[in-house]
N, C-alpha and C positions, 0 to 999 in steps of 0.2 A: 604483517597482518593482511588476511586476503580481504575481498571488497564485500564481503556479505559480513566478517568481523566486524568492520570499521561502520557500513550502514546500523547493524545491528547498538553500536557502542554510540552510536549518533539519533538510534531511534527518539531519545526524549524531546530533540528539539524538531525532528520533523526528519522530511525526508533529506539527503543529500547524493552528490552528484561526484562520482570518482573520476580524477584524471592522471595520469602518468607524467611527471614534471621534474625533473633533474637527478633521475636514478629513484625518486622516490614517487609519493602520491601529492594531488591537489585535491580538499576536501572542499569543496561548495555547499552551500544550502542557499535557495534562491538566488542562484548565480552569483553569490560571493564568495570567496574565496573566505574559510574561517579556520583553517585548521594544515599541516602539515603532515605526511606520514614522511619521514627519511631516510635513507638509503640503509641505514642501521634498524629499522623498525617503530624509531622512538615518533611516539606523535605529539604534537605541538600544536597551542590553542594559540590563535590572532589576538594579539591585546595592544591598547596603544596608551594615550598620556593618562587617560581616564581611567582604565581598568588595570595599568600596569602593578601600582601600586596592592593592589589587593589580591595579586598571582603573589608576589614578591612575599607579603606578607602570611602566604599560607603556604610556602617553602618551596615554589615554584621554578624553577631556571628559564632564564633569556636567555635564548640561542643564540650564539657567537662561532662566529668561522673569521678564520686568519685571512685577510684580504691582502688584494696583491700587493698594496705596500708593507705587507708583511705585521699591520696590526690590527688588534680585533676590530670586527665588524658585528655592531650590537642588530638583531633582526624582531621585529616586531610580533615574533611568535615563543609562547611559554611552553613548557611541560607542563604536563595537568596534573594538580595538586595531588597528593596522595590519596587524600583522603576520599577524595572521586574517584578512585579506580574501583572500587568495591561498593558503592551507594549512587543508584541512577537516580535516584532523588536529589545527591549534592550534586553531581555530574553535570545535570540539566541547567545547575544556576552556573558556571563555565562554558559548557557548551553557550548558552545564553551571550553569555558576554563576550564571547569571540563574536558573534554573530554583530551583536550590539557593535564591538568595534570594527567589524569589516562595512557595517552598515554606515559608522559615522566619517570610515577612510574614503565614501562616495560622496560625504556632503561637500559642497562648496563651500569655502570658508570665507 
């Protein structure tokens, strides 16, 4: 996806900020980091204990790569649900909550 795609698929939550990071992109808004483009194309939204649950449940995938002791490695970024590919009106409540949990991976616990 080129970078005026990806601003454009990110319009509803504001503006964001494209970087180049491990073959693929790093998506920011407000200098966090909420979203993933990967070396394959697929983009992946930031979720953690809070939001996980509700990717999961609207048929979303956790990214997993084989780490070097050779067993998966679960990563804190989803596939965006289906049903957001086609509606910036559901899109924005995802976008949202990447942002929500890139916001809450800054708070001090």
């Amino acid at each position: 996806m080129n970078n005026d795609a990806i601003e454009e698929m990110f319009e509803p939550l504001g503006p964001v900020t494209i970087k180049r990071m491990f073959g693929g992109k790093g998506i920011y808004h407000q200098g966090l980091i909420i979203a993933l483009e990967l070396s394959d194309g697929e983009l992946l939204l930031k979720a953690d204990a809070t939001s996980a649950a509700e990717f999961r449940a609207a048929g979303a995938r956790q990214w997993t790569y084989e780490s070097k002791k050779g067993k998966p490695a679960a990563m804190p970024y989803w596939t965006i649900p289906d049903e957001a590919l086609d509606d910036p009106d559901i899109l924005q409540k995802w976008l949202r909550l990447a942002y929500e949990a890139a916001l809450r991976a800054q708070s001090p616990t």
